[in-house]
N, CA, C and O atoms as a MOPAC input file, in Angstrom:
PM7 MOZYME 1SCF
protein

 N   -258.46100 1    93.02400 1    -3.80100 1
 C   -258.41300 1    92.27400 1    -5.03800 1
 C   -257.83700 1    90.88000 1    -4.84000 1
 O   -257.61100 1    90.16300 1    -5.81500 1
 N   -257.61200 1    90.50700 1    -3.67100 1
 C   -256.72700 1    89.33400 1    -2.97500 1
 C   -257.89600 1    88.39800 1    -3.65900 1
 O   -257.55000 1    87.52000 1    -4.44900 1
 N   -259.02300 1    88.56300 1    -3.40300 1
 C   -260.36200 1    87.23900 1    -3.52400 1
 C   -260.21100 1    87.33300 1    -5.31500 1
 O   -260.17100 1    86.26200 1    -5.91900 1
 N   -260.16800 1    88.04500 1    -5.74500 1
 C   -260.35800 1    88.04800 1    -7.16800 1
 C   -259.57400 1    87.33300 1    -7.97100 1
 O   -259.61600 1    87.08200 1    -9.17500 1
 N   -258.60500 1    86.94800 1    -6.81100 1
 C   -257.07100 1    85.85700 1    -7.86900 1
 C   -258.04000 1    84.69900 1    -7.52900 1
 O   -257.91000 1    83.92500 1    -8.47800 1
 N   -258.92300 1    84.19000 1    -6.68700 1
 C   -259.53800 1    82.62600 1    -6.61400 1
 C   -260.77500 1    82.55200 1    -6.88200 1
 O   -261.53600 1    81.72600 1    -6.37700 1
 N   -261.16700 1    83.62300 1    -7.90700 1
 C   -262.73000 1    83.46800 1    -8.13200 1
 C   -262.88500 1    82.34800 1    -8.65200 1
 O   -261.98600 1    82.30700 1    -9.49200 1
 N   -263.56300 1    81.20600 1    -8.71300 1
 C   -264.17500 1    79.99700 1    -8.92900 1
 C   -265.43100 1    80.02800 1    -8.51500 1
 O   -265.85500 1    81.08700 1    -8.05200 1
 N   -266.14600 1    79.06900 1    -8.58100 1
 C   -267.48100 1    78.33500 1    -8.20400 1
 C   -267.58800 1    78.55200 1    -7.39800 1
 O   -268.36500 1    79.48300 1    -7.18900 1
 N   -266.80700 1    77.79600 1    -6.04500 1
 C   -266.79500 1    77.41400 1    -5.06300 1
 C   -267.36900 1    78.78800 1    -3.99300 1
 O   -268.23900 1    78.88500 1    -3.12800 1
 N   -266.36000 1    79.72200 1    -4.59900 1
 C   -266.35800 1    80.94400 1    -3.67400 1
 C   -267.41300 1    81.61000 1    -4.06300 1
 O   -268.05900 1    81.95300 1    -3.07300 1
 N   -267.99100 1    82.02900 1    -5.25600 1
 C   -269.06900 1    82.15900 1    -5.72600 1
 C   -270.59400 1    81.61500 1    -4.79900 1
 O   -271.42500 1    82.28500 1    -4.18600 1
 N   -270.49900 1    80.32600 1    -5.00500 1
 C   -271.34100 1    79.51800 1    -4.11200 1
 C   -271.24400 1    80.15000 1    -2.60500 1
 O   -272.17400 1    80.44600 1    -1.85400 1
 N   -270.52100 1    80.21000 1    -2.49600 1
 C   -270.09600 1    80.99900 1    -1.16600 1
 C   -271.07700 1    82.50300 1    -0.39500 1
 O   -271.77100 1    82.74000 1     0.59400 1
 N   -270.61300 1    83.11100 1    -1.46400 1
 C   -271.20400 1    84.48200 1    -1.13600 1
 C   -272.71800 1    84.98200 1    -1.92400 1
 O   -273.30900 1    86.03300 1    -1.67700 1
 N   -273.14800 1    83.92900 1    -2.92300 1
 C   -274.51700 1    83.62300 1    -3.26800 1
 C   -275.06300 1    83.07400 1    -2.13600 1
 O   -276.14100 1    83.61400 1    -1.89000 1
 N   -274.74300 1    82.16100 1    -1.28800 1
 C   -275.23100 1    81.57300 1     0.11300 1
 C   -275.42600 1    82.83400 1     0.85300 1
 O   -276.58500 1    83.22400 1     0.99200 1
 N   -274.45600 1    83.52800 1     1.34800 1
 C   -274.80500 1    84.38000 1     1.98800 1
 C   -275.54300 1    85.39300 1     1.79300 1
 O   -276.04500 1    86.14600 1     2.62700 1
 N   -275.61800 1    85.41100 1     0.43900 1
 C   -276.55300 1    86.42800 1     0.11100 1
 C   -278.36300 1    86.46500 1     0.00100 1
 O   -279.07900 1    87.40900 1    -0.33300 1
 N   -278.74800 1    85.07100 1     0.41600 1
 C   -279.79100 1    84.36500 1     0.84500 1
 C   -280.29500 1    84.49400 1     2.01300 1
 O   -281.50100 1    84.37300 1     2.23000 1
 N   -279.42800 1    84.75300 1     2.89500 1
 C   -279.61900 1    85.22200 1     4.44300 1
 C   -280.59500 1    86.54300 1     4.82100 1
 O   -280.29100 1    87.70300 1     4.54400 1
 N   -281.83800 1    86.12800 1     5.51300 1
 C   -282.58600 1    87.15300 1     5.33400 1
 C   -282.16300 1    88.17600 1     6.74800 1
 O   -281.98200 1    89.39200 1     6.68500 1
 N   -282.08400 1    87.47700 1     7.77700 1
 C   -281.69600 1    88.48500 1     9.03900 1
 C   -280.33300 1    87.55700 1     9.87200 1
 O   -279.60600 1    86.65000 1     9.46800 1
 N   -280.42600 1    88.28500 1    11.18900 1
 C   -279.56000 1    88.29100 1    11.62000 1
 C   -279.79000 1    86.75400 1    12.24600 1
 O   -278.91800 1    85.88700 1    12.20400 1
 N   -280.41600 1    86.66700 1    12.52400 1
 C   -280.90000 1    84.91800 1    13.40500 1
 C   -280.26500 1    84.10800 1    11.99100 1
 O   -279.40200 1    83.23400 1    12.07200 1
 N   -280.91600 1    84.61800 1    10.60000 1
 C   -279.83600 1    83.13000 1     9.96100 1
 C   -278.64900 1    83.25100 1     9.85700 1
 O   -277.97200 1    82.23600 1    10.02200 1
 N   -278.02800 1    84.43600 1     9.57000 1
 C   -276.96300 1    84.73600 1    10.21600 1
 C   -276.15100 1    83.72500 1    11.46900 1
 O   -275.06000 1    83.19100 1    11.27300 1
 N   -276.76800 1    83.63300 1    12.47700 1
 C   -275.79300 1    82.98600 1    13.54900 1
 C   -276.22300 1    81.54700 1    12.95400 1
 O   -275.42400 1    80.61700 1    13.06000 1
 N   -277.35600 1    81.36800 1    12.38700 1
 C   -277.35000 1    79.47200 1    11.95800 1
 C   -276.03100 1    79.28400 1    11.15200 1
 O   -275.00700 1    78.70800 1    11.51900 1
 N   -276.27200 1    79.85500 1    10.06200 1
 C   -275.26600 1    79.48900 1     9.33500 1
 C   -273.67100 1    79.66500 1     9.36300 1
 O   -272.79100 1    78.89600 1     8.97600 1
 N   -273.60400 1    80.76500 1     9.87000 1
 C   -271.95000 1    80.77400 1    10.26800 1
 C   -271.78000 1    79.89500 1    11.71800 1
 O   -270.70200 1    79.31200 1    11.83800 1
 N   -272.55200 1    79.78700 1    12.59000 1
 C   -272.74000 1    78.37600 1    13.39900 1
 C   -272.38900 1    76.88000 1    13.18500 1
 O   -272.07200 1    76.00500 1    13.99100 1
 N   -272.57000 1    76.86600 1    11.64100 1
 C   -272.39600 1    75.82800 1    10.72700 1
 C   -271.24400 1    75.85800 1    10.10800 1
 O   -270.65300 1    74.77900 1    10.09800 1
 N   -270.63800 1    76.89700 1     9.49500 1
 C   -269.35900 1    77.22900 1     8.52500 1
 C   -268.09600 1    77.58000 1     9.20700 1
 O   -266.93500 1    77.50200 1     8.80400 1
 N   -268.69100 1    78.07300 1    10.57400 1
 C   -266.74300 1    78.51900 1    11.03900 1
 C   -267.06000 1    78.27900 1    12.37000 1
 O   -268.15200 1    78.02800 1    12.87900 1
 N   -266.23600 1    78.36200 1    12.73800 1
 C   -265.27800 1    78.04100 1    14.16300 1
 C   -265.53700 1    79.60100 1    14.87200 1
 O   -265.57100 1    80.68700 1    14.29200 1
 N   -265.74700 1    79.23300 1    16.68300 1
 C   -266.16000 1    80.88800 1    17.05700 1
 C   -264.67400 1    81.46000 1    16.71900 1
 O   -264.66300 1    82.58100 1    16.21000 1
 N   -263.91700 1    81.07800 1    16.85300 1
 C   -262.59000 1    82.02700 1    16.74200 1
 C   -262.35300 1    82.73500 1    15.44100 1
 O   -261.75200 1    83.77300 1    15.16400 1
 N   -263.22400 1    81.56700 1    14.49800 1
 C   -262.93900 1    82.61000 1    13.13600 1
 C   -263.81400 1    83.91100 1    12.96700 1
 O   -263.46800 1    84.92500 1    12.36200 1
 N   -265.03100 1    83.69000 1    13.62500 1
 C   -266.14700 1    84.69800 1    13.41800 1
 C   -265.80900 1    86.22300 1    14.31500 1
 O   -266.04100 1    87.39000 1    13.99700 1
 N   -265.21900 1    85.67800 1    15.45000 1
 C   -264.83400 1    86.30200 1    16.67300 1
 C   -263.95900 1    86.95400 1    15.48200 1
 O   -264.54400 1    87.80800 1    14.81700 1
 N   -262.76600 1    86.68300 1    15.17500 1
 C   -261.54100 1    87.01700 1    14.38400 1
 C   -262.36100 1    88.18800 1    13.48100 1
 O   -262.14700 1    89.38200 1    13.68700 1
 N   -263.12400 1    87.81900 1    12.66900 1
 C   -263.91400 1    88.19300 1    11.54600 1
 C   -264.39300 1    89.99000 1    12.01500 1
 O   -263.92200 1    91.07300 1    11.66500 1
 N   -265.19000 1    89.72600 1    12.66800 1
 C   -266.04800 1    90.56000 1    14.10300 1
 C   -265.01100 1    91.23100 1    14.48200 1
 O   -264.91900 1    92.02500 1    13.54600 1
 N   -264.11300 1    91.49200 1    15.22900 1
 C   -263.03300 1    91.84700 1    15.48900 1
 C   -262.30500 1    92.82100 1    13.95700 1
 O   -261.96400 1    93.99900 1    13.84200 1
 N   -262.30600 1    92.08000 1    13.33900 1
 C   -261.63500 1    93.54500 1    12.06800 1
 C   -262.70000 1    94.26800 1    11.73300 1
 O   -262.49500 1    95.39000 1    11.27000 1
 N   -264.02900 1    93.80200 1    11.88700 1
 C   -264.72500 1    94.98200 1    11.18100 1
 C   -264.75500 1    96.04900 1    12.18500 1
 O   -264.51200 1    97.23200 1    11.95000 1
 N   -265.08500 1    95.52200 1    13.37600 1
 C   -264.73400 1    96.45300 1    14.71200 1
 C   -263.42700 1    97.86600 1    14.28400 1
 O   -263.61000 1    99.01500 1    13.88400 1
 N   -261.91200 1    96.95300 1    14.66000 1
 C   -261.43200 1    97.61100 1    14.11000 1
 C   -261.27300 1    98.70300 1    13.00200 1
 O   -260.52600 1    99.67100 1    13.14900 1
 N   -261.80400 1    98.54800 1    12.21300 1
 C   -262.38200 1    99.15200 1    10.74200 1
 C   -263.26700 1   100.71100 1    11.43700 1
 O   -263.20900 1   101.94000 1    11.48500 1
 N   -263.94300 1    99.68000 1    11.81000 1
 C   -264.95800 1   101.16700 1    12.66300 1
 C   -264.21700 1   102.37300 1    13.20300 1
 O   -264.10300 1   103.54500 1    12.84500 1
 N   -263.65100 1   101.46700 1    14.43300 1
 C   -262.81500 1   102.46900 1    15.07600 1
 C   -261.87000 1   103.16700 1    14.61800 1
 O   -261.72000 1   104.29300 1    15.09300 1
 N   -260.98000 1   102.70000 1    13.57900 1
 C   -260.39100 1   103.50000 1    12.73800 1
 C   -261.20000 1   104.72300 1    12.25900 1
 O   -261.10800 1   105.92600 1    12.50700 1
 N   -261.97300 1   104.03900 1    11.53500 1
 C   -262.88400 1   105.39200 1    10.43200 1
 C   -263.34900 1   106.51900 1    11.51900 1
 O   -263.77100 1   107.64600 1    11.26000 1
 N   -263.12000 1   105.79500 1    13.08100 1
 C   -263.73000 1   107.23200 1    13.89200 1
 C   -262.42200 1   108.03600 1    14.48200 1
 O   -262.39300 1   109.07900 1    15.13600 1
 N   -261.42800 1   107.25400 1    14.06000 1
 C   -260.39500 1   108.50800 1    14.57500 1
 C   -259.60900 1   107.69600 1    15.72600 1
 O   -258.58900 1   108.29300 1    16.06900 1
 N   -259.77000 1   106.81500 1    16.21900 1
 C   -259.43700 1   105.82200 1    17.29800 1
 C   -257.81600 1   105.74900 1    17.10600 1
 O   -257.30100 1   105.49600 1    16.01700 1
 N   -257.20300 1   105.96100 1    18.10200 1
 C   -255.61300 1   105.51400 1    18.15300 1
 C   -255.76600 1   103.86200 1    18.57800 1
 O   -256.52900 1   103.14300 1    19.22300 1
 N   -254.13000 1   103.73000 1    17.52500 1
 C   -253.87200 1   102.44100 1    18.08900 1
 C   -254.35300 1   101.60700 1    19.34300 1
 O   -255.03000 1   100.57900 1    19.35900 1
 N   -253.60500 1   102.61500 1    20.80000 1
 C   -253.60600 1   101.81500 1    21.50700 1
 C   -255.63600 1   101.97200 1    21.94400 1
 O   -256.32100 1   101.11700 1    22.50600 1
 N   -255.92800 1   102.86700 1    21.60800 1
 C   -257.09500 1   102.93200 1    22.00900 1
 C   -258.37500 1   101.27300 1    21.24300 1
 O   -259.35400 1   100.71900 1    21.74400 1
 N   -257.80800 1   101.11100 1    20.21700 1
 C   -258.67800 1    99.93900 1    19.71200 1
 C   -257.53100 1    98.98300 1    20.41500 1
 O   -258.14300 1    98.20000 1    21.14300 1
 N   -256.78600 1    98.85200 1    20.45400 1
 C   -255.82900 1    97.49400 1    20.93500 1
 C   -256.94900 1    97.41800 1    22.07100 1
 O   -257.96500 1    96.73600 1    21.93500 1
 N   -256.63900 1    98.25600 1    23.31300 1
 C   -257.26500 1    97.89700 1    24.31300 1
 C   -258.64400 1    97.51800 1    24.32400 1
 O   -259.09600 1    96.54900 1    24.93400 1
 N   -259.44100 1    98.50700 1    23.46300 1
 C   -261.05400 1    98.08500 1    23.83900 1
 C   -261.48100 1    96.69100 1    23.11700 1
 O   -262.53300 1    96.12700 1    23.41700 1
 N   -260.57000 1    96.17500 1    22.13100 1
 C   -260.68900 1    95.23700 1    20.71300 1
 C   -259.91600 1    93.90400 1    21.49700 1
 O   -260.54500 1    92.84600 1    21.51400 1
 N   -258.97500 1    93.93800 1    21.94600 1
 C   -257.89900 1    93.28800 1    22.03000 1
 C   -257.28000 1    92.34200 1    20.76200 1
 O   -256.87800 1    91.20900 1    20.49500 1
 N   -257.53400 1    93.78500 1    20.15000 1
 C   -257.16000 1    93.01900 1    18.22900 1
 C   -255.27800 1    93.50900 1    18.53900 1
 O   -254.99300 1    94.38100 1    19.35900 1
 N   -254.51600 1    92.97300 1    17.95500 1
 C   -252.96000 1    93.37400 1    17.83000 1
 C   -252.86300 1    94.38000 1    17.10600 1
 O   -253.74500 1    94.77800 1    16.34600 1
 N   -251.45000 1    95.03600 1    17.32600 1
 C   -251.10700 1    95.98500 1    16.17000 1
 C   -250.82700 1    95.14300 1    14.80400 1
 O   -250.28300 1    95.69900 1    13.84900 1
 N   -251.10400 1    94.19200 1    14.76900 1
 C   -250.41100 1    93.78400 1    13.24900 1
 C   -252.01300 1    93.48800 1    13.11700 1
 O   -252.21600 1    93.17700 1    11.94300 1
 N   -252.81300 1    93.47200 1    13.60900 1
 C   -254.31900 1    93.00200 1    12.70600 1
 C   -254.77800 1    94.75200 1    12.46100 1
 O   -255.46800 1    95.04000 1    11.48400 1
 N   -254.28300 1    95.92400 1    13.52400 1
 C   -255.11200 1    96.87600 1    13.41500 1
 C   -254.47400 1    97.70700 1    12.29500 1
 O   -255.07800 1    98.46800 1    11.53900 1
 N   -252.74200 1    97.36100 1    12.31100 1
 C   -252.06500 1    97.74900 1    10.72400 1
 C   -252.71400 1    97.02100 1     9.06600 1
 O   -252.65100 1    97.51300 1     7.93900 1
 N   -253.23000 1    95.88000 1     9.46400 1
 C   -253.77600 1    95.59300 1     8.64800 1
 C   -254.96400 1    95.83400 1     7.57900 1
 O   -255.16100 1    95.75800 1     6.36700 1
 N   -255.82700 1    96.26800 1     9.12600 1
 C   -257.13700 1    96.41000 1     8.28200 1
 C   -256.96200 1    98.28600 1     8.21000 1
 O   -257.81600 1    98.85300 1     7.52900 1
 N   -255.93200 1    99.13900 1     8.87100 1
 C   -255.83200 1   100.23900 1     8.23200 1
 C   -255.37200 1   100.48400 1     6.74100 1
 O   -255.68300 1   101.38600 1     5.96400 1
 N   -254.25800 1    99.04100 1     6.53500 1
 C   -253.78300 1    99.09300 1     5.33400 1
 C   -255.02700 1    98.95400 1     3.84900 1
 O   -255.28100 1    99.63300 1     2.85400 1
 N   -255.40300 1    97.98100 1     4.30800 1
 C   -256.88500 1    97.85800 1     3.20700 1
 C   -257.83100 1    98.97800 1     3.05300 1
 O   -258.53600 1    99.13300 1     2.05600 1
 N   -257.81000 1   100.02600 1     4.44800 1
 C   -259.06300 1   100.99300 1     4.84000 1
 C   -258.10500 1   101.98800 1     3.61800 1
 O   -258.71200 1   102.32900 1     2.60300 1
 N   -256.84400 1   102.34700 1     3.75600 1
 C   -256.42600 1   103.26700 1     2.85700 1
 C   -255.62300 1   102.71400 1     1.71100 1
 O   -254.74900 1   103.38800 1     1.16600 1
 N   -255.95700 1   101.33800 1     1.30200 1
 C   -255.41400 1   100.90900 1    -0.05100 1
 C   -256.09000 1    99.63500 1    -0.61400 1
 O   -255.55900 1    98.98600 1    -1.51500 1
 N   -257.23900 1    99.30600 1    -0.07500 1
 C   -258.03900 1    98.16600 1    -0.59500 1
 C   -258.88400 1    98.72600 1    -1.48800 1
 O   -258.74800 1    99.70900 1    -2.21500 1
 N   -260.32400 1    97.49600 1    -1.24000 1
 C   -261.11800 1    97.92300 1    -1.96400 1
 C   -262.20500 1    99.07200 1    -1.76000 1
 O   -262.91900 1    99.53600 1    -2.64900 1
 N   -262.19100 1    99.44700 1    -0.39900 1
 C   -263.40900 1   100.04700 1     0.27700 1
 C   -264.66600 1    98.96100 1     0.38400 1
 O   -265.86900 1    99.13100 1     0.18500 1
 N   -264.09700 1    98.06400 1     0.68000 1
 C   -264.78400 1    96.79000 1     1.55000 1
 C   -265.69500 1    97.07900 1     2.92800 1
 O   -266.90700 1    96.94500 1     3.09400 1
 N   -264.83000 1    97.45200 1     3.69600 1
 C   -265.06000 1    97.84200 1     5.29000 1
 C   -265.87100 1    99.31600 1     4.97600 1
 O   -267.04200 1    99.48700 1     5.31500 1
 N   -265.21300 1   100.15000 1     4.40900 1
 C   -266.15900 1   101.77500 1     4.26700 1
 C   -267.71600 1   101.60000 1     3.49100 1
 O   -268.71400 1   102.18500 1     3.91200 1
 N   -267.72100 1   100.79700 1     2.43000 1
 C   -268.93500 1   100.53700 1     1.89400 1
 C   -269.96200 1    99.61700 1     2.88400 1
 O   -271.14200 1    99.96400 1     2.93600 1
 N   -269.58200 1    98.62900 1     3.54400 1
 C   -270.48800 1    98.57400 1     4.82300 1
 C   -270.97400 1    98.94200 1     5.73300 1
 O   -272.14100 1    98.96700 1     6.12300 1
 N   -269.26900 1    99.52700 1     6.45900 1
 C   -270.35200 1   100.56700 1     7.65100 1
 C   -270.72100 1   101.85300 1     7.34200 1
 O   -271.21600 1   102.57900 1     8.20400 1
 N   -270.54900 1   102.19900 1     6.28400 1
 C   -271.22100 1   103.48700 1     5.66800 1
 C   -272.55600 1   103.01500 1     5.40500 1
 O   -273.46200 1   103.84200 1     5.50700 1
 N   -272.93500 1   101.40700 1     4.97000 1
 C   -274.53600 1   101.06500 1     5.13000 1
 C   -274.94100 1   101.14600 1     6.19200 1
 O   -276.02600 1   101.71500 1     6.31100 1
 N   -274.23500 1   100.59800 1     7.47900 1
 C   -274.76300 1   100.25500 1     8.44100 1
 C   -274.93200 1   101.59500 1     9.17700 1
 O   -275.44200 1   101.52400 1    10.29500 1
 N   -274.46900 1   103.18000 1     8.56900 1
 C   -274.36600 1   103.91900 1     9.31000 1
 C   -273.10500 1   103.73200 1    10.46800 1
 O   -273.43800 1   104.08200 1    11.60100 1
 N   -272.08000 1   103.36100 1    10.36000 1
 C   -271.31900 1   103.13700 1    10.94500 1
 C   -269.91300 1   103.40900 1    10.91200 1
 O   -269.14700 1   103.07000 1    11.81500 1
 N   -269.59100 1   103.98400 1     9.93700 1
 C   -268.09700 1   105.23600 1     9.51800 1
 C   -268.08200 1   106.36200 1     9.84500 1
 O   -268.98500 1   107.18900 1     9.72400 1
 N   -267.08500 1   106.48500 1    10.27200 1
 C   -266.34700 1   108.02500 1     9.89000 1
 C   -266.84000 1   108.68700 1    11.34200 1
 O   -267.26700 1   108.10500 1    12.33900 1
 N   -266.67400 1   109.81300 1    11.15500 1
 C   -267.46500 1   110.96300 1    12.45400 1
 C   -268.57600 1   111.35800 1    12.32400 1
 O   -268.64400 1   112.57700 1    12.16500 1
 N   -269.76500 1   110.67700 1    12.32400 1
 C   -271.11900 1   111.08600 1    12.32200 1
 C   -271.64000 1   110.83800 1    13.90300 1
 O   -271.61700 1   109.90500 1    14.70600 1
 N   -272.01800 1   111.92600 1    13.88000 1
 C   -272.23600 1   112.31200 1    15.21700 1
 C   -274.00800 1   111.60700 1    15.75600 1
 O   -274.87200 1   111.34100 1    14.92000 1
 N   -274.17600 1   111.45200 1    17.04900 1
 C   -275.30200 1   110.98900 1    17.75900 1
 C   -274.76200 1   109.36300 1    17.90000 1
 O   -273.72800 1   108.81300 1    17.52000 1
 N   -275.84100 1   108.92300 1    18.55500 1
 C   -275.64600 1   107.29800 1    18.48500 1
 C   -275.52200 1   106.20700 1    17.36700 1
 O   -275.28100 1   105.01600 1    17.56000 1
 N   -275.64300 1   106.56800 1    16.66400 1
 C   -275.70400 1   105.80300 1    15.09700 1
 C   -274.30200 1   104.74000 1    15.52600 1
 O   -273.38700 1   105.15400 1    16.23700 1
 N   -274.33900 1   103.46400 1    15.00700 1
 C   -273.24500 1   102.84600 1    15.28300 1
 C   -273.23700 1   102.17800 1    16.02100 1
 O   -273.01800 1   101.04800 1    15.58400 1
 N   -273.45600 1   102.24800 1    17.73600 1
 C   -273.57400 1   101.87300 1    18.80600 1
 C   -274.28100 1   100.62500 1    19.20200 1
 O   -274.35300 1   100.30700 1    20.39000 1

């Protein structure tokens, strides 16, 4: 609910843009254009995290394969069990939560 204290235009404009994006190629144009690799990397990196959580993953086990910190992987556990279901409503699209078994995810 953090985004919901700055709803304006701006941010609006924002995620109407992205929502224009037909595949993954405009995808890299445009965030090519909007952020910095470290932010995307950064970005990429929690949803990762997110994943690995929802599969059962210990700490040190995403630290190492992620090289995300414990304070980013406390983080996005904190949202996974007190946000919005941000991260679960995606990779549950993408096929990508929880313990579902076969390659799905990968």
């Amino acid at each position: 609910m953090q985004l919901k204290k700055l709803n304006d235009k701006s941010i609006d404009q924002l995620f109407e843009a992205i929502l224009t994006l037909k595949d993954v190629e405009e995808c890299y144009i445009f965030f090519d254009d909007l952020c910095t690799v470290n932010e995307i990397q950064s970005l990429s990196q929690r949803l990762e995290v997110a994943r690995m959580l929802g599969k059962g993953n210990t700490y040190n086990q995403i630290e190492s394969e992620t090289g995300a910190s414990t304070a980013t992987i406390s983080r996005v556990k904190r949202c996974l069990n007190y946000g919005n279901d941000g991260y679960k409503m995606t990779l549950e699209r993408l096929g990508r939560f929880g313990n579902e078994t076969g390659e799905a995810g990968k």
